[in-house]
N, C-alpha and C positions, 0 to 999 in steps of 0.2 A: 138790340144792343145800343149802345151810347157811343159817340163818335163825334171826334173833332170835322167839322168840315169848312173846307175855305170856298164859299158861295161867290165870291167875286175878289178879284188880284187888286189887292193893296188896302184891305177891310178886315177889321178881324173876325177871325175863325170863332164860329157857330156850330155850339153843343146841340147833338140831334140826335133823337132814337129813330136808329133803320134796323132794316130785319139783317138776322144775323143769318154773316153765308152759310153754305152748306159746300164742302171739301168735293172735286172734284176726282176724277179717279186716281191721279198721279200728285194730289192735292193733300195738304192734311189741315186740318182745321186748328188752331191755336190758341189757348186763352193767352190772351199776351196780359205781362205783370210789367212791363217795362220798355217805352221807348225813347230810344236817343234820339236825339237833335241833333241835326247838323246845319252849318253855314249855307250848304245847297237850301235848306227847307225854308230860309231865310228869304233865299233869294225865287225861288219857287211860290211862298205865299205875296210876294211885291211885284208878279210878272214880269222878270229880272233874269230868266234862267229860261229862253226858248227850246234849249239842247233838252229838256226835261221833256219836254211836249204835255205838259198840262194844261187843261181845259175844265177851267170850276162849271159844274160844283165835283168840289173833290176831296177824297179825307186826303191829308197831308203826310208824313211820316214817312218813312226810309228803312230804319234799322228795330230789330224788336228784339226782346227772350220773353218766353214765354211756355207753356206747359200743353202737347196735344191732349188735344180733348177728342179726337174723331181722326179715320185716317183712311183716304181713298182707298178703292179693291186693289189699283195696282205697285201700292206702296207699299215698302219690302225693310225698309232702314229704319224705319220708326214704328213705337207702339204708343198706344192710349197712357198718358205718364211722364211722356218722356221730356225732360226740361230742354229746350232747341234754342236757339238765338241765329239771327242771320239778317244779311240786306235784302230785302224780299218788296218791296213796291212803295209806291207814292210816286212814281214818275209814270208816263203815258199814260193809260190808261186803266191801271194794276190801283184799286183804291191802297191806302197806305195803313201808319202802325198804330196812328194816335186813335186807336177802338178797340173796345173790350174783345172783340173776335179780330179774326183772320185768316182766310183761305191761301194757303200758301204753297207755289212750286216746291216738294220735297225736296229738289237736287239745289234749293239754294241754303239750306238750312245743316246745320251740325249740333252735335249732341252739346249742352252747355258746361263749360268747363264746371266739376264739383265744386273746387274750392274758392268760386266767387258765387258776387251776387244777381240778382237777376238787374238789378238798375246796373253792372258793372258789364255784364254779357251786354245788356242793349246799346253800352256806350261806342262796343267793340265795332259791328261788323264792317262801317263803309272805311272807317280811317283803317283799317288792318289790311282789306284787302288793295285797298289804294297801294299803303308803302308795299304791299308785297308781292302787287303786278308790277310796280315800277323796281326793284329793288331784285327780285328774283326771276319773273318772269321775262322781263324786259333785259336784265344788266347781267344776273346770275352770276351775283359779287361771289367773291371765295374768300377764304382764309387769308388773313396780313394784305389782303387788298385795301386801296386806303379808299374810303367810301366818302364824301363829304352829302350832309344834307342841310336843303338850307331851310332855316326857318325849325329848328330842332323842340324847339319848345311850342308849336304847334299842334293842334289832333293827330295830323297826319304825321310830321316833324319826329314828335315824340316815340311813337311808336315804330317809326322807320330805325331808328338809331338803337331802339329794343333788337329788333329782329337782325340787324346788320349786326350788334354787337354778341347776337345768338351762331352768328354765322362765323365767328371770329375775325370780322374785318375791322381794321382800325378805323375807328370814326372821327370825324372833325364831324363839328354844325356851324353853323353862323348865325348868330341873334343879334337884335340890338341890346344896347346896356341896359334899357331895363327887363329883358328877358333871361337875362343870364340866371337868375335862382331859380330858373325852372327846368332848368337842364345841367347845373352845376354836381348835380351827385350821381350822372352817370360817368362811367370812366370814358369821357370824350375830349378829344382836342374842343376848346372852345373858340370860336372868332367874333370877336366884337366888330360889326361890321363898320359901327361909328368912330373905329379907331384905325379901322386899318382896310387898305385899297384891297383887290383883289389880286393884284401885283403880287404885294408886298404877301400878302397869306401865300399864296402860291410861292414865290422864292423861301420863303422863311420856312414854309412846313413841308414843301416838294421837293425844296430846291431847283425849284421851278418848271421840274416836269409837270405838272398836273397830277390831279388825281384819277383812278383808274374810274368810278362809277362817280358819278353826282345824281342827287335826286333831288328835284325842285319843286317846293311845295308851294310857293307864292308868285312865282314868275319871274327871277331873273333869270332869264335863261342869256342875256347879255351876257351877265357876268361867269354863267356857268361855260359857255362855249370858252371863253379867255382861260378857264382853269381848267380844262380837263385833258388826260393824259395826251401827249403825243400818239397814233396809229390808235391805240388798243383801248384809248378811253372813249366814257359811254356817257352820253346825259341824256337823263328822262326827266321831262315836267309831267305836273296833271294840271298845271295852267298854261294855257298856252292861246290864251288869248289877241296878247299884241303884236305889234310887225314889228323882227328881228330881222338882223344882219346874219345871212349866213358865214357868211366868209369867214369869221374868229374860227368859228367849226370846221371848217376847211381847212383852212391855212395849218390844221391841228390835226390833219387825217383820222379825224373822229368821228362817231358817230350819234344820231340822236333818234330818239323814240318818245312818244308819245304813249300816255293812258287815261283813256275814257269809261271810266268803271259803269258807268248808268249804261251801256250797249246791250249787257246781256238781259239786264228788265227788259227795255225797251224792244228787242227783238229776240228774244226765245233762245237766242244761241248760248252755248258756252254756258249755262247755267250749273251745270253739272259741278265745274273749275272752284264756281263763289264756294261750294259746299266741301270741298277739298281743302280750298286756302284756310277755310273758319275752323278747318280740322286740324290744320297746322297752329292757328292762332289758339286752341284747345291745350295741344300737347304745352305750347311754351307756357300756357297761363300756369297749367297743373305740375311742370319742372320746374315752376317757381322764374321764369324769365321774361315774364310780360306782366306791366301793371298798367293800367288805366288813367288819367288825367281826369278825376273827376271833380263838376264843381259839390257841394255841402249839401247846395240849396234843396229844399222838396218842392216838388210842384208836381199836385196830381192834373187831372184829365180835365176838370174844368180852368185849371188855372195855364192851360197852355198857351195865353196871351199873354200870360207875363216873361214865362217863361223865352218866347219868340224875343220881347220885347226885350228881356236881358241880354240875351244873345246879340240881339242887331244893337242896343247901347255898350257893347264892349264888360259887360257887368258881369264878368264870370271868370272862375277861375277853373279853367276842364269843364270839360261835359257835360253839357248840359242831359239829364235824364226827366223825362216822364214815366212818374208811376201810376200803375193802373191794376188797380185791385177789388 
């Protein structure tokens, strides 16, 4: 089969034919028609991303949909047919999506919602299940809870603010001014961050309690400890890279949590969970309550150097997809 492979960190990715897997027992084998890109796979091909644990030569790729073709003896949820999409490898040592085949864990995969496309399933799995470890599994917003996410018009941003709004929480985002048309036609409080303190949003839309959830998709987590409820509020990042002051989160009798969605590739656990959440991201697509950020552009299998290259020059509007057919 034909496969993208990154032979050395900070070089571009080289087209190669290797032999195509063969499905192990709890395995099903996949023609994949479509893989998303993500800013991880960015920072993964630049040797930028050690959490990943990647060691070239490696194919690269994260998220896929795509159609089984073959299905191990002890697999029971899928048959030869079935269109699947899911986050299934490109981190440790699990080769990834950007190749015609694919050997994949069954319990991280779900049936593809009918009424999209196969480039619109591959764009879904890592941004869906992100907002909705941090946002459900971590926060378990409810109804008229006021939910703030920051960075709303983001992969992660965007979709978070679908699923909270599915949940019936009132939502606020915060973007800069030039993001606001990308989040402007959902029904959300909007905050322009270039206009106004995090004071000043919290007194203005709290009243200066806080908000009951925040989920943080770029790293303030500064400013999210300053606004989040008194006792009963919650903040989750999935950045959470630099050195924070705890004390605002303190001083707030709150609490914080963290989400590291690459755990379950990388150690076997919990794989079961990815294949439930994508089932949840299924129901909303097919009720008509989740749509995708995707960018126009095409780019098949050999053009995946451009593709990366767009993404790391900011040169896109959504999601970036690879087709592969």
């Amino acid at each position: 089969m034909k496969a993208i492979v990154l032979e050395q960190f900070g070089q571009p990715l080289v087209v190669k034919e290797i032999e195509k897997p063969q499905p192990k027992d709890h395995e099903v084998l996949v023609k994949i028609k479509a893989s998303g890109l993500n800013p991880l796979d960015i920072k993964i091909k630049n040797g930028q991303a050690a959490h990943a644990q990647v060691t070239p030569p490696m194919i690269l790729g994260i998220d896929m949909a795509g159609v089984v073709e073959a299905v191990g003896k002890n697999v029971k949820n899928f048959k030869i047919g079935n269109e699947v999409y899911g986050m299934v490898s490109g981190v440790g040592n699990n080769p990834g999506t950007l190749a015609e085949y694919i050997a994949v864990d069954a319990d991280l995969l779900a049936l593809k919602p009918k009424n999209i496309s196969f480039k619109e399933a591959a764009a879904t799995p890592l941004i869906f299940i992100t907002a909705w470890e941090g946002l459900i599994d971590k926060m378990n917003i409810q109804k008229n809870q006021n939910v703030l996410i920051h960075a709303g018009n983001g992969g992660v941003g965007h979709v978070a603010i679908q699923i909270a709004l599915a949940k019936g929480s009132k939502v606020f985002t915060t973007v800069k001014s030039e993001n606001i048309e990308a989040v402007e036609n959902y029904p959300v409080e909007i905050i322009n961050t270039d206009e106004s303190s995090v004071e000043k949003y919290v007194q203005d839309l709290t009243n200066g309690i806080g908000f009951d959830a925040i989920l943080d998709t770029v790293g303030l987590l500064d400013d999210s400890f300053k606004a989040v409820k008194q006792y009963s509020g919650h903040v989750v990042s999935i950045l959470g890279w630099r050195t924070h002051s705890l004390a605002p989160l303190s001083f707030r009798n709150a609490t914080y949590s963290g989400v590291f969605t690459l755990y379950p590739l990388l150690s076997g656990e919990n794989r079961k969970h990815y294949g439930e959440i994508l089932q949840q991201a299924t129901q909303l697509f097919e009720n008509g309550k989740l749509k995708i950020m995707l960018d126009d552009k095409f780019y098949s299998l050999e053009q995946a150097n451009d593709a990366f290259g767009d993404i790391e020059n900011r040169n896109t509007k959504g999601k970036i997809v690879i087709e592969i057919d």
